[in-house]
C-alpha positions as CSV (number, residue, x, y, z in Angstrom):
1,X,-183.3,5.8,-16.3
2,X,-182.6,3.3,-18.6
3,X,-181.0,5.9,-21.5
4,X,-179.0,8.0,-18.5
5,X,-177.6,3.8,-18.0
6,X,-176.9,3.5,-21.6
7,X,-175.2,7.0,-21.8
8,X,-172.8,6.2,-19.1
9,X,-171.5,2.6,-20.2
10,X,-168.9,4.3,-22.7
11,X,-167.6,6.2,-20.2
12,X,-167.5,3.1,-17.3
13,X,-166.0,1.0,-20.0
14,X,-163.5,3.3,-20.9
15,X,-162.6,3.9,-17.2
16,X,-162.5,0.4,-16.6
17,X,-160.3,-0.3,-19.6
18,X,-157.7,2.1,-19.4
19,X,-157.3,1.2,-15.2
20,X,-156.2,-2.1,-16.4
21,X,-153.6,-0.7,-18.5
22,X,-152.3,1.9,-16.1
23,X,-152.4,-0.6,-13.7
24,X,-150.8,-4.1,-15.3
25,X,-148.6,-2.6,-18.3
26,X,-146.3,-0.7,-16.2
27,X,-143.0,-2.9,-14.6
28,X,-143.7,-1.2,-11.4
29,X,-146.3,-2.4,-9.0
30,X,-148.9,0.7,-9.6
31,X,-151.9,0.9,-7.0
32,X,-155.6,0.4,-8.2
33,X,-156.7,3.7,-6.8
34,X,-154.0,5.3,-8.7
35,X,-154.9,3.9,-11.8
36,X,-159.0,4.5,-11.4
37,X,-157.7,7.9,-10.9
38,X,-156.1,8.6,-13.8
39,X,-158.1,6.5,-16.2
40,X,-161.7,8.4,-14.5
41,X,-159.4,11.5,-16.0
42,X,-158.7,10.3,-19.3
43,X,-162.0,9.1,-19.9
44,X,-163.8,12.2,-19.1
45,X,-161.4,13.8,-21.5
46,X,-162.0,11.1,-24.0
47,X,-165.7,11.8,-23.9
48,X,-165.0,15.3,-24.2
49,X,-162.8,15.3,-26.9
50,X,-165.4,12.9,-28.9
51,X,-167.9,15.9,-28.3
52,X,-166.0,18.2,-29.5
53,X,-164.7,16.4,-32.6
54,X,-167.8,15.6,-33.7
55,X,-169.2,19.5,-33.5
56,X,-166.2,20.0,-34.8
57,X,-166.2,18.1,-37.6
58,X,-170.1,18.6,-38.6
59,X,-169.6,22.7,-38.1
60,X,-166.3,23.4,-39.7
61,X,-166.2,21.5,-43.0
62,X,-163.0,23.5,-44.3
63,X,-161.0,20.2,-44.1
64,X,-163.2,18.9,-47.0
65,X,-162.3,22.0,-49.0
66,X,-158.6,21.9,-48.5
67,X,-158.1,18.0,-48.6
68,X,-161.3,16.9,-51.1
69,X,-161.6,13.6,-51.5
70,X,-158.4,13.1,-49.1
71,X,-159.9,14.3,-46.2
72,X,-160.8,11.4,-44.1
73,X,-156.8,10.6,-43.7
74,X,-156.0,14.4,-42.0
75,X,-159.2,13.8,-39.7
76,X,-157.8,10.3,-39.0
77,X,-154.4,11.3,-37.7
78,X,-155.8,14.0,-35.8
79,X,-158.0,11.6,-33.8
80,X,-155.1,9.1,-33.7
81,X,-153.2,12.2,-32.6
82,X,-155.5,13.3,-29.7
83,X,-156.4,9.8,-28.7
84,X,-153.1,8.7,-27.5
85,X,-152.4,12.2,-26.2
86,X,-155.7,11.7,-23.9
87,X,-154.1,8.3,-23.3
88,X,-150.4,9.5,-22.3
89,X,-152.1,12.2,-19.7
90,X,-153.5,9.8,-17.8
91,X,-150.5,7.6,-17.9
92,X,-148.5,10.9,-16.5
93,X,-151.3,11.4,-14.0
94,X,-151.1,7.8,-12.4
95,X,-147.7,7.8,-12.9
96,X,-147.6,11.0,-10.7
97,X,-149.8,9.9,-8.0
98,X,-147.7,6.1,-7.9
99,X,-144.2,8.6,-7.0
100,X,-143.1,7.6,-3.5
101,X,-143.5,10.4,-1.5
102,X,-139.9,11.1,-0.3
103,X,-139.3,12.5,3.0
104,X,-137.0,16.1,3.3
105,X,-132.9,15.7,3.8
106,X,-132.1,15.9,6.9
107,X,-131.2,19.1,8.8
108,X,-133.4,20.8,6.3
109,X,-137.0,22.4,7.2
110,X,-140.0,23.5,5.4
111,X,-139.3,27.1,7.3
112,X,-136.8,29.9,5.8
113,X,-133.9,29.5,7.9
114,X,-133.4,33.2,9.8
């Protein structure tokens, strides 16, 4: 119980972090629940990506072969890269769910006109 509790802290912290920038960086008032949501998103991609960077990175050394002693700066922009893409997709996501739903013109229905 104890390791499951230690597994999960990067990913509460993570959540918890990124909520409080979707929520107090933008100008606009942005709800809480909107910004949970799209920080729960990017952190499960966060962890995800981590996975998958490290297999990738201890299964396909061809970066060390190309770059040599260089390497470490290529695998360091690419983190940099996917890191603030994970960060900008969650932005998008509470951004999304923070639009004002607008209602349709008037005159105008959701049914073909005949």
């Amino acid at each position: 119980l104890a390791d499951l509790a230690v597994r999960a802290l990067p990913l509460v912290f993570s959540t918890l972090a990124l909520a409080l920038l979707y929520a107090i960086v933008p100008r606009q008032h942005v709800p809480w629940r909107h910004a949970f949501a799209g920080a729960v998103v990017a952190a499960l991609a966060f962890e995800g990506a981590k996975l998958a960077f490290a297999f990738y990175l201890t299964q396909v050394p061809t970066y060390e072969l190309v770059y040599g002693a260089l390497a470490a700066l290529p695998v360091f922009l690419i983190w940099i890269y996917l890191c603030w893409y994970i960060v900008l997709m969650g932005a998008a996501i509470t951004a999304t769910l923070a639009l004002p739903a607008e209602p349709p013109p008037p005159g105008r229905s959701d049914r073909a006109q005949s």
